[in-house]
TITORGU-288092 format. One record per residue (C-alpha): z, y, x negated; residue in one letter. Coordinates in steps of 0.2 Angstrom, whole numbers, plus 5000, padded with zeros to 4 digits. Each point is the difference from the previous one (the first is absolute). Layout:
# residues N
ZYXA ...
//
This chain:
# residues 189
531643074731X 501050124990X 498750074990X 499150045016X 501450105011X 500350104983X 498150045001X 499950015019X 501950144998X 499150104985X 498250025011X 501350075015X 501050124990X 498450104991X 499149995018X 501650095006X 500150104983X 498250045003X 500050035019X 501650115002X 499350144987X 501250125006X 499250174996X 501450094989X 499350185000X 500050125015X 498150005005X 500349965019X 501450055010X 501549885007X 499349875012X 498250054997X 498949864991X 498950014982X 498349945003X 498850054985X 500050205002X 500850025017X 501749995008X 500149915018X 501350025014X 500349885014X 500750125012X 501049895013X 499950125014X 498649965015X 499450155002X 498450085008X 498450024989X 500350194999X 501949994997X 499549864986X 498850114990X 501150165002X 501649914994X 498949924983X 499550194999X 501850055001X 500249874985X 498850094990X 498949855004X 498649955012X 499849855010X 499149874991X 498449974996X 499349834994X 498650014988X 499749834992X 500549825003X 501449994987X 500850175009X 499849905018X 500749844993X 501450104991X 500650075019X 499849855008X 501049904988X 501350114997X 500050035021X 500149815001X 501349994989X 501550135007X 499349945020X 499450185004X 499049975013X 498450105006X 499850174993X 499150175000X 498850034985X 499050164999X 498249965006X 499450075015X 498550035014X 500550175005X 498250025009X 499949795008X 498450014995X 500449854987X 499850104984X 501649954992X 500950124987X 501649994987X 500650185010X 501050084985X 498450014991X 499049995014X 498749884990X 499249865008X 500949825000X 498749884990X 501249864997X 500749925017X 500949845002X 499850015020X 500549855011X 498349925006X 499150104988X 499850155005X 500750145010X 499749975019X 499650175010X 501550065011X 500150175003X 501949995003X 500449924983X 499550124988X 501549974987X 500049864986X 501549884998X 500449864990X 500549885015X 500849844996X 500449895018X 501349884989X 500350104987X 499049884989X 498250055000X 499450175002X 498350085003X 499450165005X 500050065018X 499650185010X 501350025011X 500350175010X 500950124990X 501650025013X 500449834997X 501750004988X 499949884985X 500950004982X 498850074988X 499450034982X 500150154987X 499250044984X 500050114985X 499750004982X 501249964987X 500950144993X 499849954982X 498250054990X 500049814995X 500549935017X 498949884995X 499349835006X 500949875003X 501349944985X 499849884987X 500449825003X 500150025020X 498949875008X 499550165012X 498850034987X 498749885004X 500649945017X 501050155011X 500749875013X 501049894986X 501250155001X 501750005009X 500750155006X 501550064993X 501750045013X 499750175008X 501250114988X 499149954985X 498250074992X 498849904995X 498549964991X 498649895005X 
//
C-alpha cells in the first residue's frame, strides 16, 4: 500500500512539474498565453465585434484565428479552464453571402468547428464567436457583430525560436492535457 501512494505521489509531482512549464524568457507579454509560435490574450471585456478587433489592433495583435484542431482545442481548454465564457474570434462574413474569412488576412476559413456542422445562413450574424452556453463546451457560432462578448488576440512570439511547444509538456501530443497558468504569469503549452 505504501509502495503505491509513493508511486501514485512521484506520477502527480512530474505531471505537475511537467504541466506548469512556466515559460522563463520574455516571449509573450504579462497575462498573454505561449502556444507553439503565438501569444494569446483573453481580453475580459464584452465588447462589440469592431471594438474587439480594434482593441487586439491596439495590442499589436489581431483577433484570433483558428487554423487547426490542436489550435481550436488549445482555446477551448484554456477558455474552459479560467470560466471565460463566449468570445469574439476573427472570422468573419462581411458580405452574408456565407463565404467565411479569418479578416486580418482576409484568407478563407477552411478549418471550422461549427455547432451542427456548418455555418447556418443569417444575414444578421455575420461575426464568429467562440460561444460556450455553460462555460463547459464551446463551438463555433455567427452571431451579429453588435452583440458585446469577451474575445480572443493573437500574435507571434517575440523570440526567433518562439518555438513549438516545450520539451516534457504533455501539450506536446495532446493540447487539452494543459492547465492554464494564474493570469499574471506567461506560459508555455
Amino acid at each position: 500500500m505504501t509502495k503505491m501512494f509513493l508511486q501514485f505521489t512521484v506520477l502527480i509531482v512530474v505531471y505537475l512539474l511537467s504541466d506548469y512549464n512556466i515559460s522563463a524568457t520574455d516571449d509573450c507579454p504579462e497575462d498573454w498565453y505561449a502556444y507553439k509560435k503565438n501569444c494569446y490574450f483573453f481580453d475580459k471585456v464584452n465588447s462589440r465585434w469592431s471594438v474587439a478587433q480594434v482593441t487586439c489592433r491596439d495590442f499589436g495583435s489581431k483577433l484570433t484565428d483558428i487554423l487547426t484542431i490542436e489550435e481550436n482545442m488549445f482555446l477551448t481548454k484554456h477558455a474552459r479552464r479560467i470560466k471565460f465564457g463566449s468570445a469574439w474570434v476573427g472570422g468573419r462574413d462581411a458580405l452574408a453571402n456565407g463565404t467565411w474569412k479569418w479578416e486580418a488576412q482576409n484568407t478563407l476559413i477552411t478549418f471550422q468547428q461549427w455547432k451542427g456542422g456548418a455555418a447556418r445562413q443569417d444575414a444578421a450574424a455575420t461575426c464568429l464567436a467562440l460561444q460556450t452556453e455553460d462555460k463547459s463546451t464551446y463551438h463555433w457560432k455567427k452571431q451579429g457583430c453588435e452583440i458585446k462578448n469577451r474575445f480572443i488576440c493573437k500574435k507571434p512570439r517575440t523570440t526567433a525560436t518562439g518555438g513549438d511547444t516545450a520539451a516534457g509538456d504533455p501539450a506536446a501530443s495532446d493540447p487539452a492535457a494543459s492547465e492554464p497558468a494564474t493570469d499574471s504569469k506567461r506560459r508555455n503549452y
